[in-house]
N, C-alpha and C positions, 0 to 999 in steps of 0.2 A: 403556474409560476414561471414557465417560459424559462427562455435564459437570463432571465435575473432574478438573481438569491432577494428573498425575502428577509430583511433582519429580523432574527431572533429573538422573541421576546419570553422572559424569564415566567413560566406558567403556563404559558400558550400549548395545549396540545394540538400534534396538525390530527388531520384525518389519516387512515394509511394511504390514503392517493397523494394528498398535500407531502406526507414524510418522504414516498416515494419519489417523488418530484423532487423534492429537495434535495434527496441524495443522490439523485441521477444527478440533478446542474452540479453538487460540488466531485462527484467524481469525475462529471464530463468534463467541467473547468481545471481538475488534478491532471488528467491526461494530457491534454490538450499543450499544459504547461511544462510537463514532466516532454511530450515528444518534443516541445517547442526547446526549451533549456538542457535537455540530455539527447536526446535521439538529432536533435537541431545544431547542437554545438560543434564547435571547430571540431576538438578533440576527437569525437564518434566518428567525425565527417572523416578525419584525416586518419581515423584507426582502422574504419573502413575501406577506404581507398588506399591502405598499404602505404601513407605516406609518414607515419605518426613516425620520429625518432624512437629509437630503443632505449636511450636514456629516458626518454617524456615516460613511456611504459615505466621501469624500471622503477622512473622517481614514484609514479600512480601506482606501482605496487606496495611500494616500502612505507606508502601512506596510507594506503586501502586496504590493504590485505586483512585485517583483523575485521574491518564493517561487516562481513558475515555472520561471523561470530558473536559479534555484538549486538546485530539483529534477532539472530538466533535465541541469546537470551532474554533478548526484550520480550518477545514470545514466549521464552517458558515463565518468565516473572508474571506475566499475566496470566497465563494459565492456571499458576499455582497458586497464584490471587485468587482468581475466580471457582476455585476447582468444586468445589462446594455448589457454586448455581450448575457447571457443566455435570457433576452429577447427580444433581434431580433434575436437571433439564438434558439429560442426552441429544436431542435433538439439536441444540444451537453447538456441539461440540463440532458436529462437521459442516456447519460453513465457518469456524474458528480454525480449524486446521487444511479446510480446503479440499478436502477428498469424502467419498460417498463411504461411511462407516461400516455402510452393510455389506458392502463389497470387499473390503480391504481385510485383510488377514491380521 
């Protein structure tokens, strides 16, 4: 597939190398954009280099501050959606939450 996404057709199963491939290009394309738009933009550039006003801060809080949180439950709404496959499938539970199961307390 290279770097370019194949359009999706509705039925089409890939192979796991084909699905593999597919999802490497749109996370590589995710980052790529996410550094290029976030880690790339004025803002970071100028928060970084200690130039960012403290009002610009300030106002980026008063507007951000809760996006954690709201993340946060997007995650647990899926969870508690899914909770039923995460427990007969223990295994796909920890790359859902990101950490090794066997390991964690």
């Amino acid at each position: 597939m290279g770097n370019k996404l194949v359009p999706l057709e509705i039925g089409k199963k890939f192979s796991p190398a084909e699905a593999a491939a597919y999802t490497d290009e749109v996370k590589r394309r995710m980052y790529a954009r996410w550094n290029e738009r976030v880690f790339g933009g004025a803002f970071m550039r100028d928060l970084e280099a200690g130039k960012l006003p403290f009002e610009t801060i300030k106002l980026f809080w008063r507007q951000w501050y809760s996006y954690p949180v709201e993340i946060n439950n997007f995650h647990l709404i899926i969870y508690q959606r899914h909770q039923g496959i995460f427990a007969r499938h223990r295994d796909l539970l920890a790359p859902y939450v990101g950490k090794d199961l066997a390991t964690s307390s």
